[in-house]
C-alpha positions as a Python dict, from the first residue, in 0.01 Angstrom:
ca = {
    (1, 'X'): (0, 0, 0),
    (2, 'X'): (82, -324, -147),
    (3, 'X'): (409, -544, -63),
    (4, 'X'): (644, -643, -308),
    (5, 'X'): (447, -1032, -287),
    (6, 'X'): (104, -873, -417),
    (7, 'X'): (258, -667, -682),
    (8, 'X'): (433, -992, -814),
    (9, 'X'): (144, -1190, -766),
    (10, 'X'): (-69, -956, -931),
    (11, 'X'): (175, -886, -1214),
    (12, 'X'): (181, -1285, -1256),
    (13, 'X'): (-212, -1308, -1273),
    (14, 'X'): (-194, -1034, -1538),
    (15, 'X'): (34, -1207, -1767),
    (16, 'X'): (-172, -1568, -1760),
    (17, 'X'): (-467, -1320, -1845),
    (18, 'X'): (-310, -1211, -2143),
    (19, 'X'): (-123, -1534, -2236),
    (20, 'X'): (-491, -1682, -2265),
    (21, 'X'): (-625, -1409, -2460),
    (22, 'X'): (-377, -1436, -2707),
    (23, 'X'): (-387, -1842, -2697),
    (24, 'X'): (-790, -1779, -2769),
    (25, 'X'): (-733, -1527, -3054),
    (26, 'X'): (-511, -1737, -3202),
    (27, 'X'): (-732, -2036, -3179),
    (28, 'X'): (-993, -1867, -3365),
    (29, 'X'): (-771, -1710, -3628),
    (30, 'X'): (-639, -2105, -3711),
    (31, 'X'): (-1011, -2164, -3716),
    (32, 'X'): (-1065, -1906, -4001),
    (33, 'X'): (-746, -1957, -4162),
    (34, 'X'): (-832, -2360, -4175),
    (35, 'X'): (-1143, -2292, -4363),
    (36, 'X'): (-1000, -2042, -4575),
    (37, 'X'): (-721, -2271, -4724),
    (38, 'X'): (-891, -2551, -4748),
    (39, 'X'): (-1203, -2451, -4910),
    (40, 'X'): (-993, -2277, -5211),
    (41, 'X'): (-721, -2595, -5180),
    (42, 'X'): (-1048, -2852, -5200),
    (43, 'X'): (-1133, -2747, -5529),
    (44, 'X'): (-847, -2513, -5661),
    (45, 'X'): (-706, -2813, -5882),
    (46, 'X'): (-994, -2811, -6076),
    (47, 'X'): (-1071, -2464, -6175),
    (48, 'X'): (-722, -2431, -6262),
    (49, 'X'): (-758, -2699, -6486),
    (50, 'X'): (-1071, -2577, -6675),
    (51, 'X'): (-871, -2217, -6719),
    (52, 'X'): (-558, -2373, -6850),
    (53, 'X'): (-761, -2642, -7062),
    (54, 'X'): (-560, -2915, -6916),
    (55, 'X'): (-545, -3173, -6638),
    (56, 'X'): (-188, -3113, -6588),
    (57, 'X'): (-245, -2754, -6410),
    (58, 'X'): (-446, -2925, -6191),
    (59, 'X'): (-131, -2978, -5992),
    (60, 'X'): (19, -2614, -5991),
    (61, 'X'): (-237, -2527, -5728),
    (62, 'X'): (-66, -2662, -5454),
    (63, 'X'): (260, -2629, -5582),
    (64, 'X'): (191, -2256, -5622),
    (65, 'X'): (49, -2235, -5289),
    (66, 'X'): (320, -2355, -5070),
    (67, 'X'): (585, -2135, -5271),
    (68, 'X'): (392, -1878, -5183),
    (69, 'X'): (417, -1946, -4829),
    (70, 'X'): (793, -2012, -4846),
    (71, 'X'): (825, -1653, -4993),
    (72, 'X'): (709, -1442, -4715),
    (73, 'X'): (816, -1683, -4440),
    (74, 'X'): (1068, -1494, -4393),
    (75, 'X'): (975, -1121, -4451),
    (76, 'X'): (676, -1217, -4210),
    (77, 'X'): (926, -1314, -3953),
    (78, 'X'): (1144, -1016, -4009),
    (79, 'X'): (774, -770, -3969),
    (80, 'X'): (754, -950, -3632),
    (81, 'X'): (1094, -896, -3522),
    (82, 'X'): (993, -459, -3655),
    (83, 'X'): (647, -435, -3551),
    (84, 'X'): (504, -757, -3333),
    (85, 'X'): (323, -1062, -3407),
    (86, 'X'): (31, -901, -3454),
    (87, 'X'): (94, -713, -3740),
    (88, 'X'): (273, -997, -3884),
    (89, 'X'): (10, -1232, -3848),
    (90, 'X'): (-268, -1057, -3949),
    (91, 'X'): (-56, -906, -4279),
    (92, 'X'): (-46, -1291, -4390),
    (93, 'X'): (-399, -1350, -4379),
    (94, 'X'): (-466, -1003, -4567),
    (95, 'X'): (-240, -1080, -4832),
    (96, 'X'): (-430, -1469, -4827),
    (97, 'X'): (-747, -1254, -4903),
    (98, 'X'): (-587, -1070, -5147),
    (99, 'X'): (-511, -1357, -5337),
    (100, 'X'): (-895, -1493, -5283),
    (101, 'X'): (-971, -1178, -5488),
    (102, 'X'): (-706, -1247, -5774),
    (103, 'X'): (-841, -1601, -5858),
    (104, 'X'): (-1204, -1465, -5856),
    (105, 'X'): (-1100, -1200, -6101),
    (106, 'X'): (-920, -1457, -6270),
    (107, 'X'): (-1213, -1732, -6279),
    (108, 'X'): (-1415, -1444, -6414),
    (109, 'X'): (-1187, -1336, -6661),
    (110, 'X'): (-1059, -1673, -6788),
    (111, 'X'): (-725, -1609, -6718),
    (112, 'X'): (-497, -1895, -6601),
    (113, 'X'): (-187, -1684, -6543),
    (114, 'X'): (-393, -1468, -6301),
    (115, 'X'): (-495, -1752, -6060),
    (116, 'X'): (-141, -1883, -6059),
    (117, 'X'): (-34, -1479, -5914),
    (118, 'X'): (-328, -1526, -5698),
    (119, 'X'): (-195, -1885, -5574),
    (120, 'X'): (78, -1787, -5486),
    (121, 'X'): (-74, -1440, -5264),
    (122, 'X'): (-324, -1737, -5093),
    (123, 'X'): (-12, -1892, -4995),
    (124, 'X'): (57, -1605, -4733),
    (125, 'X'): (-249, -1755, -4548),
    (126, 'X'): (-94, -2045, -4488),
    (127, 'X'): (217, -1923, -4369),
    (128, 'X'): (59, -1691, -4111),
    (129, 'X'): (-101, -2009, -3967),
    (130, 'X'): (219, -2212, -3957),
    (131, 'X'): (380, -1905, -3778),
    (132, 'X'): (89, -1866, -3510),
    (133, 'X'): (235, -2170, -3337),
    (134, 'X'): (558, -1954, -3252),
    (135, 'X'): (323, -1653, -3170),
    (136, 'X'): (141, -1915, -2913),
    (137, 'X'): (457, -2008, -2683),
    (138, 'X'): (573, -1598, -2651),
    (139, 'X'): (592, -1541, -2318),
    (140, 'X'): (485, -1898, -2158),
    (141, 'X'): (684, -2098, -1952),
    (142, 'X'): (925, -2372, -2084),
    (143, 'X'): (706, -2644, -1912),
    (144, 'X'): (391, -2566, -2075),
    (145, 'X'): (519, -2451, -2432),
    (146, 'X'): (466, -2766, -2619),
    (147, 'X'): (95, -2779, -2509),
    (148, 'X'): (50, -2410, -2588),
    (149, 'X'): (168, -2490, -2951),
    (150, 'X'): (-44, -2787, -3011),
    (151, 'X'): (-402, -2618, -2886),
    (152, 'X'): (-332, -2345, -3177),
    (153, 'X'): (-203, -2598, -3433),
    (154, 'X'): (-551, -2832, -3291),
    (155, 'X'): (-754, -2567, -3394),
    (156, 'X'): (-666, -2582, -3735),
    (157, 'X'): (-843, -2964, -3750),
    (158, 'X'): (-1248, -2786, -3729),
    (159, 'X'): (-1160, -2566, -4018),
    (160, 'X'): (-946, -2820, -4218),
    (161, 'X'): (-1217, -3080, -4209),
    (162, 'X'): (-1453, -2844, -4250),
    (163, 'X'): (-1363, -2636, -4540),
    (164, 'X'): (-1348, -2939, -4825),
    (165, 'X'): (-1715, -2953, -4698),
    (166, 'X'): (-1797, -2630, -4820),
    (167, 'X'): (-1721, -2721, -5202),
    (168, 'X'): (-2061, -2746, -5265),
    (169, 'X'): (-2253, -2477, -5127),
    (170, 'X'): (-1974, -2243, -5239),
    (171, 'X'): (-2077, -2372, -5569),
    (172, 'X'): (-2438, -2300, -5568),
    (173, 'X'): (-2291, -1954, -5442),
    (174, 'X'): (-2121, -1939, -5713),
    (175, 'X'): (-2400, -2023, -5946),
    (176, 'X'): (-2658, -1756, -5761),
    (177, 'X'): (-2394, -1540, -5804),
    (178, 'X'): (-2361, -1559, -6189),
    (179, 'X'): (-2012, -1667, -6157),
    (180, 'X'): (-1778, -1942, -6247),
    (181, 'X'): (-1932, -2218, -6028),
    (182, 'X'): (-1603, -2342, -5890),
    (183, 'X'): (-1487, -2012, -5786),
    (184, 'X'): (-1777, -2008, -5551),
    (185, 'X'): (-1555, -2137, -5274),
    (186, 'X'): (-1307, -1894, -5273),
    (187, 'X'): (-1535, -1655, -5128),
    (188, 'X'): (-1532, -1828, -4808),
    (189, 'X'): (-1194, -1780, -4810),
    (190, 'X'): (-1193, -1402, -4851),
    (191, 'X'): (-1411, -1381, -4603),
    (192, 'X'): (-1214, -1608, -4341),
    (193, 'X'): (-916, -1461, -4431),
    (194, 'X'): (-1030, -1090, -4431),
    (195, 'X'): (-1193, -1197, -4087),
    (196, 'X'): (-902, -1367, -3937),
    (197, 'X'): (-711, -1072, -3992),
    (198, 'X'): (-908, -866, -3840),
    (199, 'X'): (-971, -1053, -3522),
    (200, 'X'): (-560, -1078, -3478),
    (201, 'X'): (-494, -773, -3547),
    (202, 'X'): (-815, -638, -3328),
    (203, 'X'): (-742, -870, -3000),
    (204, 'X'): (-388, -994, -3012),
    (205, 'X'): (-172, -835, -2759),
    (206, 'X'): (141, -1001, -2833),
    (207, 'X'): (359, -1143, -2553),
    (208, 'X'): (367, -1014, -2212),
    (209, 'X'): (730, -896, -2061),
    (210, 'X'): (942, -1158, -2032),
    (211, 'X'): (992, -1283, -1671),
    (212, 'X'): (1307, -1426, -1605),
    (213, 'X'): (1211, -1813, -1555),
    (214, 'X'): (1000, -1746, -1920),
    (215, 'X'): (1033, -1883, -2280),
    (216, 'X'): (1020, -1534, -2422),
    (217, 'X'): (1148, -1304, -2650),
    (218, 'X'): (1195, -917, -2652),
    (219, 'X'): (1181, -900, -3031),
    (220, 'X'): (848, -966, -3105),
    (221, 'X'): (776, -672, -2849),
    (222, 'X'): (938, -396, -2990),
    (223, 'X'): (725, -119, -2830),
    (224, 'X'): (835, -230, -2497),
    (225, 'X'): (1232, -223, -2586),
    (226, 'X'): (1240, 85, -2755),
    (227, 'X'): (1482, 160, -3050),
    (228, 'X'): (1692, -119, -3166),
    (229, 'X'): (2024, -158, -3364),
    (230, 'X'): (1888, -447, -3637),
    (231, 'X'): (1918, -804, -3516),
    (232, 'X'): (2035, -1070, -3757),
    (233, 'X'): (1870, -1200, -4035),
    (234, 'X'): (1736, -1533, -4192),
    (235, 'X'): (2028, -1644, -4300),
    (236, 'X'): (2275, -1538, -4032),
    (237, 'X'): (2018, -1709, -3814),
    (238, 'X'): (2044, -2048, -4028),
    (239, 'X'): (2432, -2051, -3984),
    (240, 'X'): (2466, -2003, -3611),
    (241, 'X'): (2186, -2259, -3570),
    (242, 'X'): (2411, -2455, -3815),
    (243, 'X'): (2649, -2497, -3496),
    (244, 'X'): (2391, -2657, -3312),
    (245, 'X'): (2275, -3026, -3338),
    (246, 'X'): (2006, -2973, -3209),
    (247, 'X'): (1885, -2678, -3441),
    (248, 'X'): (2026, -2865, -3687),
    (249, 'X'): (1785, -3144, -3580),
    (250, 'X'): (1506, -2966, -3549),
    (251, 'X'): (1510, -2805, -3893),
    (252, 'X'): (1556, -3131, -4042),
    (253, 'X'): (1239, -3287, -3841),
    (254, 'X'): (973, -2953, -3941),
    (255, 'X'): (1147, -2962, -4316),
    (256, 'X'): (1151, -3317, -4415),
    (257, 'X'): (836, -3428, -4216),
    (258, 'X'): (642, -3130, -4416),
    (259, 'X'): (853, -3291, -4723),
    (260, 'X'): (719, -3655, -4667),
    (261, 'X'): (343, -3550, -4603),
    (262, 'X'): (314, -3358, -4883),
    (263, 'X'): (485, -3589, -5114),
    (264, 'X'): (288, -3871, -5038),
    (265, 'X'): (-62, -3734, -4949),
    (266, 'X'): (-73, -3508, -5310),
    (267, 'X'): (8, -3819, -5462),
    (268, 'X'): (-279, -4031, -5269),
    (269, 'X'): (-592, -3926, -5464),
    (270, 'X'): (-412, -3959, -5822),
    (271, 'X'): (-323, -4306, -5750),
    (272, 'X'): (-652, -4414, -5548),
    (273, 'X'): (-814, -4201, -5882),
    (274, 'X'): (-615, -4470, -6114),
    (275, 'X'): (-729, -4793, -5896),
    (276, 'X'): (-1098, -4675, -5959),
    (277, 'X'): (-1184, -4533, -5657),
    (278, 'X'): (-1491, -4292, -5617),
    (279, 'X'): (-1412, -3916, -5483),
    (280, 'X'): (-1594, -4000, -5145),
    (281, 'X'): (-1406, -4260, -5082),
    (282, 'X'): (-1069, -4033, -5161),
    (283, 'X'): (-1255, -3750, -5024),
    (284, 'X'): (-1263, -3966, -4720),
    (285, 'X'): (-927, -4095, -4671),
    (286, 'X'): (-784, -3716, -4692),
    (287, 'X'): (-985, -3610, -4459),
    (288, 'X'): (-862, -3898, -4207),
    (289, 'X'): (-541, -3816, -4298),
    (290, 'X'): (-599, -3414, -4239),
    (291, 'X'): (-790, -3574, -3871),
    (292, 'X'): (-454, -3722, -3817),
    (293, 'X'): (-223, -3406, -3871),
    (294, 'X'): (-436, -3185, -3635),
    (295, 'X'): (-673, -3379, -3363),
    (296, 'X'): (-390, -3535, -3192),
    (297, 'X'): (-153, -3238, -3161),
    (298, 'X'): (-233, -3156, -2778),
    (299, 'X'): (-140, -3545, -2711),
    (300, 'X'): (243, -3429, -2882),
    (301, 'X'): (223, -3111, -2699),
    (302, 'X'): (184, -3293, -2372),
    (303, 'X'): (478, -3514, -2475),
    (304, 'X'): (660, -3213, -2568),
    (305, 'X'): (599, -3103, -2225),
    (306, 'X'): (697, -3434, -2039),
    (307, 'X'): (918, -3656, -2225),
    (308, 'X'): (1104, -3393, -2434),
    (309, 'X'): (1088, -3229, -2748),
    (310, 'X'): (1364, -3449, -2890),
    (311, 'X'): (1213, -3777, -2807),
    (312, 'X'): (875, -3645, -2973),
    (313, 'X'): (1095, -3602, -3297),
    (314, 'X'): (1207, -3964, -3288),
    (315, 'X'): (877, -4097, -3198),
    (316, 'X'): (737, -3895, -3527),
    (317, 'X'): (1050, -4101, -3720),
    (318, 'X'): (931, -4436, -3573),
    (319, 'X'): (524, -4277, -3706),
    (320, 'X'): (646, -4183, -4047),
    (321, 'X'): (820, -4551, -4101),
    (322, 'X'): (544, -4738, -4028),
    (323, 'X'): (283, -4491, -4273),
    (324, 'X'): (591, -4538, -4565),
    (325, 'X'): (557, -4950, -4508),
    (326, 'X'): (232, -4967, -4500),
    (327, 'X'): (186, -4718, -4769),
    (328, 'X'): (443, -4947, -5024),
    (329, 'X'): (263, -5285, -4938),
    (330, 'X'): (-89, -5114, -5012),
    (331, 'X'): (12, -4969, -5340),
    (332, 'X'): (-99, -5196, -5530),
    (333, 'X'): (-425, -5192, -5481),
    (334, 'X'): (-487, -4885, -5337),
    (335, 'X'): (-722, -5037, -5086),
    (336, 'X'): (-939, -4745, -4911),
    (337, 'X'): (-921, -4869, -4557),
    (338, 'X'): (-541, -4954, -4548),
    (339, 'X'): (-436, -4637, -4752),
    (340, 'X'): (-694, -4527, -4417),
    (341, 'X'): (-457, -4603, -4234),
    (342, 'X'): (-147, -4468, -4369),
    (343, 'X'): (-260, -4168, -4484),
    (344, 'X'): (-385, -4145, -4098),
    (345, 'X'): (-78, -4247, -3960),
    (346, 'X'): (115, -4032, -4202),
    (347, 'X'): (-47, -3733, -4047),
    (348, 'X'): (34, -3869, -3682),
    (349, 'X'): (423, -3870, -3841),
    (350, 'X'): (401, -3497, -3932),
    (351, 'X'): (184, -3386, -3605),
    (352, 'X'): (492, -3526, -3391),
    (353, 'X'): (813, -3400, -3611),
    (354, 'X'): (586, -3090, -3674),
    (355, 'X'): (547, -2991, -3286),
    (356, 'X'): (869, -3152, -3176),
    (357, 'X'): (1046, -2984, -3425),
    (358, 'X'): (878, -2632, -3353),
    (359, 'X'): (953, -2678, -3027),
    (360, 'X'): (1308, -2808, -3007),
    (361, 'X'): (1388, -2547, -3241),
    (362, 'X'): (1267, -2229, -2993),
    (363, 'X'): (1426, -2399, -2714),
    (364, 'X'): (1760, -2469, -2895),
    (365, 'X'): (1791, -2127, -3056),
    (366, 'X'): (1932, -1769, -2890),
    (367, 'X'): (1712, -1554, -2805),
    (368, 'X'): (1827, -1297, -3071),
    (369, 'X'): (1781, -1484, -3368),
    (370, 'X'): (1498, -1720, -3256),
    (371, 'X'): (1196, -1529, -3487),
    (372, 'X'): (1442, -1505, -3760),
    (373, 'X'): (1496, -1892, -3738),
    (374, 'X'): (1160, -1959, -3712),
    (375, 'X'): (1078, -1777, -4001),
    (376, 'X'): (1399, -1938, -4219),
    (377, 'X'): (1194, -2277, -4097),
    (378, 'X'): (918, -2206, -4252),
    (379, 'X'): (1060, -2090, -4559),
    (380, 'X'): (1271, -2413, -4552),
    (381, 'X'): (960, -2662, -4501),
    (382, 'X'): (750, -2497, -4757),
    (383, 'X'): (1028, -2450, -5088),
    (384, 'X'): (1126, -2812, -4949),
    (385, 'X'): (726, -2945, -4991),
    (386, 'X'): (686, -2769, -5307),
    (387, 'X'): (1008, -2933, -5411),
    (388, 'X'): (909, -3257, -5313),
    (389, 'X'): (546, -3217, -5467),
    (390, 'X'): (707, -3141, -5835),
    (391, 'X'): (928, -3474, -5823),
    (392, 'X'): (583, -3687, -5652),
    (393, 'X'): (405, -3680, -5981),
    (394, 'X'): (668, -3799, -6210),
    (395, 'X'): (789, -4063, -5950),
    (396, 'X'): (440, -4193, -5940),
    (397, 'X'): (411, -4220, -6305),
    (398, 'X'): (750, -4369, -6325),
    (399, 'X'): (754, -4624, -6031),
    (400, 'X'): (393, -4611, -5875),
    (401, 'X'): (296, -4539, -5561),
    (402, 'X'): (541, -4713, -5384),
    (403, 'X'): (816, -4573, -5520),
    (404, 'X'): (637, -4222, -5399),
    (405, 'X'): (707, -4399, -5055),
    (406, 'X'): (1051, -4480, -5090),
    (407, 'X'): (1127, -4160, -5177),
    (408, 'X'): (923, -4071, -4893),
    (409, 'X'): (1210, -4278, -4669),
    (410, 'X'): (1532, -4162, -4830),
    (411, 'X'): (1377, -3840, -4667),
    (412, 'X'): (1334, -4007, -4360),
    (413, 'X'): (1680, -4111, -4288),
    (414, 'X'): (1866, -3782, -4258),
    (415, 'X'): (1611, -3643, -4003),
    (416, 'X'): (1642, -3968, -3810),
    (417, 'X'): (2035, -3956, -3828),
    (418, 'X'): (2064, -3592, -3720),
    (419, 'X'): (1762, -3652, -3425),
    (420, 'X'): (1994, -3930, -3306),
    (421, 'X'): (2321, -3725, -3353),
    (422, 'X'): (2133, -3414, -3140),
    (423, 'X'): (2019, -3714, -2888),
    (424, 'X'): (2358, -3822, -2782),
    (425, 'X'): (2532, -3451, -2777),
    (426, 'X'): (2618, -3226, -2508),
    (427, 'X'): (2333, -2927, -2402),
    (428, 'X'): (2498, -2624, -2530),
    (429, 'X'): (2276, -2334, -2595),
    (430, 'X'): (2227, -2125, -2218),
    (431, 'X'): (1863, -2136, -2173),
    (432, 'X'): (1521, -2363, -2176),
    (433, 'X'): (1787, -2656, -2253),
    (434, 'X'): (1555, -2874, -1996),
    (435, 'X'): (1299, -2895, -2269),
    (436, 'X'): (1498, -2984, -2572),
    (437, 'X'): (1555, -3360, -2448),
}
């Protein structure tokens, strides 16, 4: 008969067994999901501008996308809170493929309008990968969250860097297929989304039961509590956090570091494009800059983890200022190996607020309206980069790139103001509050 001790013990080997299943799965859907965006993203701009017959739709691509993964933040969120992660997750990356197969039937067709509805579908990709870094910290202990976020948001670096790559042989795909050449790419999307989908909702198990010493949460594992009166939604989730400074903090670091990034890398090519600069050497400083927002996230996650998720915010404030200098002095010229650098240390900026952010905002938030929040988050950073990419373009034509950068810093300053503000008050919300400084 076993004792109490081996039942624990046994119960406690059980739960890391499942904690790194799901931390695997999740790994490999970030892996599909990377590849999938970016090999539509890589060459999106383009087709839309041959369907619309003009450059200026090149830019809707992006902008489309990341309203479309502001849109179902938040009903994703609210399918966790009903049905589990799983589901959640893997409905995301189906409705991603879905819109894969509404800009093929658009290419094919010749129908702008189409690939914009399809844009914003894709978009639900994305968000399914932002949200897998809340899925990776269910159930694991406060000490280790922070590095159990960044190994799922590292994964996204392989397929990231790798999809652009594919740009090419999706267009010979394309061509063997008979189709539009440059819809050739969004077939590997399809196919990683319809994949990644299937491997989540396959092998995911969702988080264990909560142990009492655990960074956990009972809502995304409905099937173990049973019926449930409704919890609160998005928005009553955004004004109790409102009361917090360090929610307040938090949403302000994962919003405006998502606002900065996107504002100033969109905005990189078009003015290295206007200097004269050849696509591989663009094509090159994007993807150090995509190197920078993904390889070092498990050095963050270990800061997370040691120094505080709070401090990591302010560290990715100090990151960002330095990438906005250097990116004003360098405007003029556009020089390829210090716009290297900034765009590289830009995506350091966003890894830090990014993961410190995430993390500082699950620690900081009751447990009853933490996947709410999270999904209000994402909704928030994504309307907030779209926002931000619609005013880059006339900025840069306006002022130039430097002037993309200053905008860039009147970002910065409220998330550095509220980080400090959260820094100096009081630790108020009753659990995990070790981690939030």
């Amino acid at each position: 008969m076993s004792t109490p001790a081996a039942l624990q013990s046994r119960e406690k080997t059980t739960q890391r067994s499942r904690q790194r299943r799901n931390q695997l799965v999740l790994v490999i859907g970030q892996l599909l999901s990377g590849v999938g965006v970016a090999s539509g993203i890589s060459v999106g701009g383009i087709l839309a501008a041959q369907l619309a017959g003009t450059t200026a739709a090149s830019g809707f691509v992006q902008t489309a996308s990341t309203l479309g993964a502001g849109l179902v933040a938040v009903p994703l969120a609210n399918l966790a809170v009903r049905a589990g992660r799983r589901w959640a997750l893997s409905t995301g990356f189906a409705l991603g493929a879905l819109g894969a197969v509404l800009v093929l039937l658009a290419a094919s067709l010749g129908q702008f309008w189409l690939m914009a509805v399809g844009m914003l579908f894709f978009g639900a990709a994305s968000a399914s990968g932002l949200q897998a870094r809340y899925a990776a910290v269910d159930g694991v202990a406060p000490e280790k969250a922070g590095r159990a976020m960044a190994i799922v948001i590292w994964a996204t670096t392989v397929g990231s860097v790798a999809g652009p790559n594919l740009s090419e042989p999706g267009r010979q795909l394309g061509i063997s297929l008979e189709m539009v050449p440059l819809s050739g790419p969004f077939i590997f999307s399809l196919v990683a989304f319809v994949t990644a989908a299937l491997v989540i909702a396959t092998f995911f198990l969702g988080a264990p039961k909560p142990a009492p010493s655990a960074v956990a949460d009972d809502a995304v594992a409905p099937a173990q509590a049973g019926k449930k009166e409704k919890g609160p939604g998005a928005w009553t989730a955004l004004r109790i956090a409102a009361r917090s400074p360090r929610a307040l903090a938090a949403l302000a670091a994962v919003t405006g570091g998502h606002m900065i990034m996107v504002g100033v890398m969109v905005m990189t090519p078009v003015s290295m494009n206007a200097h004269g600069h050849s696509l591989e050497i663009i094509g090159l400083v994007i993807s150090l800059h995509i190197v920078g927002m993904y390889a070092a996230s498990p050095v963050f996650g270990w800061l997370v983890d040691k120094l505080g998720a709070l401090r990591v915010v302010l560290a990715g404030c100090v990151i960002f200022l330095a990438a906005i200098i250097l990116g004003a002095l360098v405007s003029d010229s556009s020089d390829p190996l210090f716009m290297s650098i900034a765009l590289t240390t830009l995506g350091l900026g966003w890894s830090a607020c990014l993961i410190g952010g995430s993390s500082l905002l699950s620690a900081s938030a009751p447990q009853e309206i933490r996947v709410p929040l999270q999904g209000a988050s994402d909704m928030m950073m994504n309307f907030g980069a779209a926002g931000m990419a619609a005013v880059a373009g006339p900025v840069l034509t306006a002022g130039g790139f430097r002037w993309v950068n200053i905008v860039a810093l009147i970002v910065l300053i409220p998330i550095v103001i509220l980080a400090v503000r959260a820094f100096r008050s009081p630790l108020t919300t009753p659990a995990n509050q070790d981690t939030a400084a």
